[in-house]
C-alpha positions as CSV (number, residue, x, y, z in Angstrom):
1,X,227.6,246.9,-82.7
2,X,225.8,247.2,-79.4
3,X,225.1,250.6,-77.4
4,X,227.9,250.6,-74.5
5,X,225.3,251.1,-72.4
6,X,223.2,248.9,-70.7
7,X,219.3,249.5,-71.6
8,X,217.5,250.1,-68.0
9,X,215.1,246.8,-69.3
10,X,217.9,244.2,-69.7
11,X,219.3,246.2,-66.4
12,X,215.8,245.1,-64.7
13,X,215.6,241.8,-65.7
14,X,219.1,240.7,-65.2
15,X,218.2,242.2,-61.3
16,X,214.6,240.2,-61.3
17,X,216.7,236.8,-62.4
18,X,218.9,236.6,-59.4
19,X,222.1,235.4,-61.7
20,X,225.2,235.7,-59.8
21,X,227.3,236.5,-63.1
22,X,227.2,236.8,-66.5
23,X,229.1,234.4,-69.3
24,X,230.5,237.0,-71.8
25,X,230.8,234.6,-75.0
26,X,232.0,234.5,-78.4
27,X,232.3,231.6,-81.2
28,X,236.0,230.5,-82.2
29,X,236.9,229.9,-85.5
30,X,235.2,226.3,-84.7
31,X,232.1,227.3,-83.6
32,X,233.0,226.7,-79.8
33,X,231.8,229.2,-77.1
34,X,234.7,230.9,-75.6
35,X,234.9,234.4,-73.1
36,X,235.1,235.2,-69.7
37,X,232.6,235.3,-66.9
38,X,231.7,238.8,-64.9
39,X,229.3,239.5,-61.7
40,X,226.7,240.7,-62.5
41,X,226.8,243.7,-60.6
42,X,229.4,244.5,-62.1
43,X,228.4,243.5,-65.8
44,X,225.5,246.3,-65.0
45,X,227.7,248.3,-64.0
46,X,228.9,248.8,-67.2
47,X,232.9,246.7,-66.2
48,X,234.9,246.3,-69.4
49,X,236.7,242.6,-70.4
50,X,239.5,242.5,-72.8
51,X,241.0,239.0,-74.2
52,X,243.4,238.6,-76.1
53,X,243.0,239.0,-80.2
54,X,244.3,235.7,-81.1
55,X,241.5,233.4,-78.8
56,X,239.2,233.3,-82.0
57,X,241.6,231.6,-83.9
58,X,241.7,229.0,-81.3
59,X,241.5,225.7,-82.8
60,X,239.3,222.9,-80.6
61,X,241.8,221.2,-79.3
62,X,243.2,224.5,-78.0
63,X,246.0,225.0,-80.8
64,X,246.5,228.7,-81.9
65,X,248.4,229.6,-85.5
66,X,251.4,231.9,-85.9
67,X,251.0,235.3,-84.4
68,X,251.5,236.7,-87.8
69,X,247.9,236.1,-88.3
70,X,246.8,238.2,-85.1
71,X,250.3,240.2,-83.9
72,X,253.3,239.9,-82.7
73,X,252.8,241.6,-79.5
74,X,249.7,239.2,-78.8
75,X,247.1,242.2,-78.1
76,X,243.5,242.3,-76.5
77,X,240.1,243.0,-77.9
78,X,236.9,244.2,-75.7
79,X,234.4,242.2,-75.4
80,X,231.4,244.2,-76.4
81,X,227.9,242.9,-75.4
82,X,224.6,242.6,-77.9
83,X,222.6,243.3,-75.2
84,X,219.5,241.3,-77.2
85,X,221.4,238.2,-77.0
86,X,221.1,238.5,-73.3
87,X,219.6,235.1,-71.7
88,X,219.6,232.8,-69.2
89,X,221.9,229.6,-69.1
90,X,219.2,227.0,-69.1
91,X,221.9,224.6,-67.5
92,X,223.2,226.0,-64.7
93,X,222.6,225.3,-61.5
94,X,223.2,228.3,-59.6
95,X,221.5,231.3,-62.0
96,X,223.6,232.8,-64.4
97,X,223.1,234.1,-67.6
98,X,224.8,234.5,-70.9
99,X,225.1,237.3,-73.6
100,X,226.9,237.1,-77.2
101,X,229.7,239.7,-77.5
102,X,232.0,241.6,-80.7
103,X,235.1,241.2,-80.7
104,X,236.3,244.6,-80.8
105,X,240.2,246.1,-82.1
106,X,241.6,248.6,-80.1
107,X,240.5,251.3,-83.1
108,X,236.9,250.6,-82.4
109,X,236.3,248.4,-85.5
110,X,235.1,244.5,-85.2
111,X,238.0,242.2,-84.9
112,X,238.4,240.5,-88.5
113,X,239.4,237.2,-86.8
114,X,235.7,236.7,-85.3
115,X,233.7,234.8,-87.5
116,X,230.7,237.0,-85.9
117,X,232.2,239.9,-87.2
118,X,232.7,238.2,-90.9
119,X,229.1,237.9,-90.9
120,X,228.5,241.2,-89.8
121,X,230.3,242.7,-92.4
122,X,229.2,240.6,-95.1
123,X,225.5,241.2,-94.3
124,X,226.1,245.3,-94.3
125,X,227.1,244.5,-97.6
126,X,223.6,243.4,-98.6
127,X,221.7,245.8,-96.7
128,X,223.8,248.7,-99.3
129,X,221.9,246.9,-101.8
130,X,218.8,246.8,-100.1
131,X,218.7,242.9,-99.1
132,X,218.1,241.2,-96.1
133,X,219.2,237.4,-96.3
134,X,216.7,234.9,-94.7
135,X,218.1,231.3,-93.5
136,X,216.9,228.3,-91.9
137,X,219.5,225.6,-90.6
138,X,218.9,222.0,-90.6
139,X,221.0,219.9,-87.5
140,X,221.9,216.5,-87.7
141,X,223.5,215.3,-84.5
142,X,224.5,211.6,-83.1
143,X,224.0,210.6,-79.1
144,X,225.8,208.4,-77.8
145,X,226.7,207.2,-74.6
146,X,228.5,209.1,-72.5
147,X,232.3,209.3,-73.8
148,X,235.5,209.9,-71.8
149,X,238.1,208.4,-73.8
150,X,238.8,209.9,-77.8
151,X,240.8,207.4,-78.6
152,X,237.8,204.8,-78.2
153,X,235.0,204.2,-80.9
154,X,231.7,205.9,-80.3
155,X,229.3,203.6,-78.4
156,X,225.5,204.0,-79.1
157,X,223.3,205.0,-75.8
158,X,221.4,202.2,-74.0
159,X,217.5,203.3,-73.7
160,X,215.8,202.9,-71.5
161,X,213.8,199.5,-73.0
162,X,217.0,198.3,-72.4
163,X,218.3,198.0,-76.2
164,X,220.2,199.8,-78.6
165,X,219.8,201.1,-81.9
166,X,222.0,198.9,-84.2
167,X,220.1,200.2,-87.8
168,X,218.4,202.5,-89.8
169,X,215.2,203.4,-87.7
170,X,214.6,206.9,-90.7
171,X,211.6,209.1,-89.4
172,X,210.7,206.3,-86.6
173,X,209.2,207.5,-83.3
174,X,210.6,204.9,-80.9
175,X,214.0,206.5,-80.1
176,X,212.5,210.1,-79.3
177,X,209.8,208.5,-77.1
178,X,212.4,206.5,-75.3
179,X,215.0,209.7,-75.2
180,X,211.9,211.8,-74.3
181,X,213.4,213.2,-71.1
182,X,216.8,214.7,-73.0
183,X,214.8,216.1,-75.8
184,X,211.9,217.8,-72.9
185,X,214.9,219.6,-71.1
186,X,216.4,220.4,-74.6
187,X,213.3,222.3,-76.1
188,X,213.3,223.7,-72.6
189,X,216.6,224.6,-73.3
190,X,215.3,226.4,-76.2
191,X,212.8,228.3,-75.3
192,X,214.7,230.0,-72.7
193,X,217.7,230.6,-75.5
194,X,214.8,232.5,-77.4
195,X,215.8,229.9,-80.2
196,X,212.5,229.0,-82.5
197,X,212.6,225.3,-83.3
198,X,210.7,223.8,-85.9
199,X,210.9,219.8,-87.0
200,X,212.5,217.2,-85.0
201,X,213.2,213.7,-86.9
202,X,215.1,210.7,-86.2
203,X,217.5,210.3,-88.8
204,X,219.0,207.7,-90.9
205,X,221.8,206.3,-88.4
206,X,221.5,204.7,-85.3
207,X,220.7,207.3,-82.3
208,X,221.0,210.2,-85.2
209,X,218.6,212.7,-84.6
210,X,217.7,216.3,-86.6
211,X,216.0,219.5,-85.7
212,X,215.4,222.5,-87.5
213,X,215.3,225.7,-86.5
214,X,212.5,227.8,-88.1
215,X,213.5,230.3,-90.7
216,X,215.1,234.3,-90.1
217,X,217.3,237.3,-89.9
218,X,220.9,235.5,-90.7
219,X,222.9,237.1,-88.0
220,X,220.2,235.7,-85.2
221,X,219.9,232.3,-86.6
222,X,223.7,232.4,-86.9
223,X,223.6,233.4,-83.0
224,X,220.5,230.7,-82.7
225,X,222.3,227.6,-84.1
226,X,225.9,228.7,-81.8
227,X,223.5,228.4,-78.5
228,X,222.1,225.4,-79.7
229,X,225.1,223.5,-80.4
230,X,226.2,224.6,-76.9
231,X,223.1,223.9,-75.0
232,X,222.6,220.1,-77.0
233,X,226.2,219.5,-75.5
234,X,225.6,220.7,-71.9
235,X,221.9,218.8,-71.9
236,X,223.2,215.7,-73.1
237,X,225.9,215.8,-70.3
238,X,223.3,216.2,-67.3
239,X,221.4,213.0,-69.1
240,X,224.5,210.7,-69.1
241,X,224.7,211.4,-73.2
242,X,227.0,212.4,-75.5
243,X,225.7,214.9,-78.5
244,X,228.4,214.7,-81.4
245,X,228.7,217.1,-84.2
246,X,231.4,215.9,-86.2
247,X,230.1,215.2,-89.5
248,X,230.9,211.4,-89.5
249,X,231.7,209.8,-86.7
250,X,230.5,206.3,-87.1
251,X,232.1,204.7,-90.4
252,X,229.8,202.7,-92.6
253,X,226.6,204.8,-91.5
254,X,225.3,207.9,-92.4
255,X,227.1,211.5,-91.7
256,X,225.4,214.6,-90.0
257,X,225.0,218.1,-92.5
258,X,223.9,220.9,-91.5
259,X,222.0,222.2,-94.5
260,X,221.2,225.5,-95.2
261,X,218.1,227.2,-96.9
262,X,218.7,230.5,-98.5
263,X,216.5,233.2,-99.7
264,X,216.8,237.2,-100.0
265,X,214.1,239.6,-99.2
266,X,214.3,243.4,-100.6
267,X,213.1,246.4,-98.4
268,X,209.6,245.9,-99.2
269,X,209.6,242.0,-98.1
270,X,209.5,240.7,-101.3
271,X,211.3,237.5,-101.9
272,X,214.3,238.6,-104.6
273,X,214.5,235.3,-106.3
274,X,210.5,235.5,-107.4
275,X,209.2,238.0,-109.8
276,X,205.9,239.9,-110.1
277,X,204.2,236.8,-112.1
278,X,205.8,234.7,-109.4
279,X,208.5,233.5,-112.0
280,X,211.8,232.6,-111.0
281,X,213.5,235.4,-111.2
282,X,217.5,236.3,-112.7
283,X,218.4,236.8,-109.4
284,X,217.8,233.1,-108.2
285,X,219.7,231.7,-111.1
286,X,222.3,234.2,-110.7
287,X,222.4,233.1,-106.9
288,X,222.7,229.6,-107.9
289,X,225.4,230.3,-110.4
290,X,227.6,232.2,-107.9
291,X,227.2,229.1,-105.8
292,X,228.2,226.8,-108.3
293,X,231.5,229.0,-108.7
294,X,232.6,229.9,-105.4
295,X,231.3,227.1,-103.2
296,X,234.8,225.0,-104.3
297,X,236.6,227.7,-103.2
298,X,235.0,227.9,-100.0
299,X,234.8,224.2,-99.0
300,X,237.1,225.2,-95.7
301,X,234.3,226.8,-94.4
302,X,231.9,223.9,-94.7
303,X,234.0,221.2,-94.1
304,X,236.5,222.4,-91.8
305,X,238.2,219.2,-90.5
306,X,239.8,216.7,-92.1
307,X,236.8,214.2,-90.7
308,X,234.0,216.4,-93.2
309,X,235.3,214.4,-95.8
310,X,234.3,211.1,-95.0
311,X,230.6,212.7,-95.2
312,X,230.5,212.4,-98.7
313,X,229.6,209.4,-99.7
314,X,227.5,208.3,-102.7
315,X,224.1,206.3,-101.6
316,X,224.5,208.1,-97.9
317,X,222.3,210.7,-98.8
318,X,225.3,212.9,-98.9
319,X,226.2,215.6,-101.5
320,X,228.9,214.4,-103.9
321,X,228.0,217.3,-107.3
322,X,227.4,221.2,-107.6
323,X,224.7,220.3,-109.4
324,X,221.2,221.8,-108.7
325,X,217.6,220.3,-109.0
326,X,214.2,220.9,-108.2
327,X,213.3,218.7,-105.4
328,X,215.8,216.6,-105.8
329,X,218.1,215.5,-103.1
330,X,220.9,213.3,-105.2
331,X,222.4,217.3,-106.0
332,X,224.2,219.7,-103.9
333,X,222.2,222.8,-103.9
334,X,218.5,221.7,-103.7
335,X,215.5,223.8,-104.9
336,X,212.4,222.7,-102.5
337,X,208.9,223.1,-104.1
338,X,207.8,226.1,-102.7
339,X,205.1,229.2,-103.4
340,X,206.8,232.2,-104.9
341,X,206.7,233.9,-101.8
342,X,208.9,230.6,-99.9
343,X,211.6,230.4,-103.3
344,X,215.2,229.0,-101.8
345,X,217.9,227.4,-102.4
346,X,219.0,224.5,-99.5
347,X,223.0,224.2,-99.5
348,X,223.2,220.6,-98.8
349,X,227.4,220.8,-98.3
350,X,228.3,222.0,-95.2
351,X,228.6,219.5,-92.2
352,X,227.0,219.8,-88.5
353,X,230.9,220.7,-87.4
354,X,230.9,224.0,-89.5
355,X,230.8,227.5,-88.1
356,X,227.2,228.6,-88.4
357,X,228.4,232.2,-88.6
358,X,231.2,231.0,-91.6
C-alpha cells in the first residue's frame, strides 16, 4: 500500500499538468474502472474518499450480490492512492488525470473484495519465498461500428476504402493501415498510460485485432492491461468505433483470449523454471502440474460470463484440453521455444473479458 502522503514530485507534476481533478479508480470484479473524481487541489491536499465496500462486487450491468458477501450495514472503504499509477487521461478533453487506488477496510487492511487486493496478497506470498512472478498479456479485441443498441448483432466498421471485412484477413496489413488513425491515438494513448506495448497483429476474424504488451512485474502489468482495456474503449468512441472484449461476440468466427505467459524469477534474476545447465528445471513441471490441477477449479476467473464459453471451439484456434506442449498451440498451456533465460508457460484459457488482476 501507498504512503498517505503525497511525494512533493507527483505534487509538482500534477501542478505543471494543469488537470482540474483527479479520477480516483479501482477495477470491479469485471475488470471495469469504477471510483470517484476529486479536484485536484484538493487530491494534493491530501482529501480522503470513501465508497462503499460492496462497489467491487459490482457486476457490469450494475447488479450487486447479497450484502452477506460485503455487510449488512453496507459500509465504506478509503480509497487509497498508488501514487506511481498517477497519469494523465489521454482522452479527456479538459486535463485531468487518473491514479489506481486500494480499497482499504476500515481496520487498515486491503478490502478482500478488490481483485487488486487478491493480487496483492497472492504475490506477498511469493516474495516470502523469494519469487517475483513475470507476465506478459496477449489482447485480442473486435471493432466494430459504433453500437447503441445490445439487443442488435454486432456490425463490422466501414473503412475508409469504403468496404468491410467479411473474412479471415490473419496477420494482413490492410485493416491497420486503413484504421491507422484509431490505432496512432491508441499507442498515443499508451505512452501516456506508461503502458509498454509490444506486437500488434490483425487477427483471425473480421476487424479482430491483437496487441501485446511487453513482459513484467505482475501487479503493473495487471494495472497496465486495466488502463488499456479502458483507454481502447474511450479511443474507439472518439473514432466512431466500438472496441469489444467479450470473448465471442460474432458466432461462427473466431473468439478473443487473452493469453497469458508466465515465468518466476528468484532474488538473484534467475529464471526459476531453468536450471544451472539451462535444463528445465522441477519447478517448471511442478508449475505446469499445479496448472493442470487447479486451473478447472478456477475457470470463473477466466471465463467469467456465460458468453466465455462459446470461445471454445475446436478448429477456432481455441483451447479445448489441459494438455501442455512445446510449441504447440492445439493445447492449453503452451511452452514457446525460448532460451533458458525466456522459459514460460502461455495460459491459453482465459478470455479478453477476464479480470487481468483475477
Amino acid at each position: 500500500m501507498s504512503d498517505a502522503r503525497m511525494p512533493a514530485g507527483r505534487i509538482e507534476w500534477l501542478q505543471h499538468s494543469k488537470a482540474r481533478d483527479v479520477e480516483l479508480a479501482f477495477a470491479d470484479v469485471h475488470g471495469f474502472a469504477r471510483g470517484k473524481t476529486l479536484p485536484a487541489s484538493a487530491f494534493i491536499q491530501g482529501q480522503q474518499l470513501r465508497i462503499a465496500r460492496a462497489v467491487p462486487l459490482q457486476s457490469c450491468v450494475g447488479e450487486f450480490p447479497d450484502y452477506s458477501f460485503y455487510g449488512e450495514h453496507d459500509p465504506d472503504v478509503t480509497l487509497t492512492p498508488d501514487y506511481d499509477t498517477l497519469r494523465l487521461v489521454p482522452w479527456a478533453k479538459t486535463p485531468r488525470a487518473l491514479v489506481i487506488c486500494d480499497c482499504v477496510d476500515h481496520d487498515g487492511g486491503l478490502s478482500p473484495l478488490a481483485p487488486r487486493s487478491i493480487l496483492k496478497q497472492l504475490l506477498a506470498r511469493y516474495a516470502a519465498h523469494g519469487w517475483t512472478p513475470i507476465v506478459a498479456p496477449e489482447l485480442e479485441f473486435y471493432l466494430f461500428a459504433a453500437h447503441g443498441d445490445p439487443a442488435q448483432p454486432f456490425q463490422l466498421p466501414q473503412l475508409p476504402c469504403g468496404r468491410r471485412e467479411t473474412g479471415f484477413d490473419a496477420f494482413g496489413f490492410s485493416a491497420l493501415g486503413e484504421l491507422e488513425a484509431f490505432f496512432d491515438e491508441l499507442y498515443q494513448a499508451c505512452e501516456t498510460l506508461g503502458i509498454a506495448t509490444d506486437t500488434c497483429v490483425h487477427e483471425m476474424g473480421p476487424s479482430q485485432f491483437e496487441i501485446n504488451l511487453k513482459h513484467g512485474d505482475a501487479l503493473k502489468l495487471a494495472d497496465d492491461t486495466f488502463l488499456f482495456k479502458t483507454a481502447l474503449k474511450e479511443i474507439a468512441h472518439r473514432h466512431g468505433l466500438s472496441a469489444v472484449c467479450m470473448a465471442k461476440p460474432l458466432p461462427g468466427q473466431p473468439g478473443s483470449s487473452m493469453h497469458i505467459h508466465q515465468s518466476l524469477v528468484d532474488r538473484r534474476g534467475r529464471n526459476v523454471f531453468s536450471g544451472d545447465g539451462g535444463e528445465a528445471s522441477p519447478a517448471f513441471f511442478g508449475f505446469i502440474a499445479g496448472l493442470q490441477r487447479f486451473l478447472p477449479e478456477l475457470m470463473p476467473l477466466f471465463c467469467p460470463n456465460p458468453n466465455s464459453y462459446r470461445r471454445f471451439v475446436k478448429g477456432m484456434a481455441a483451447p479445448v484440453n489441459l494438455s501442455w506442449g512445446l510449441d504447440n498451440r492445439s493445447v492449453g498451456l503452451r511452452v514457446p521455444v525460448s532460451g533458458p533465460e525466456a522459459r514460460r508457460v502461455e495460459n491459453r484459457l482465459p478470455g479478453c473479458d477476464a479480470n487481468p488482476y483475477l
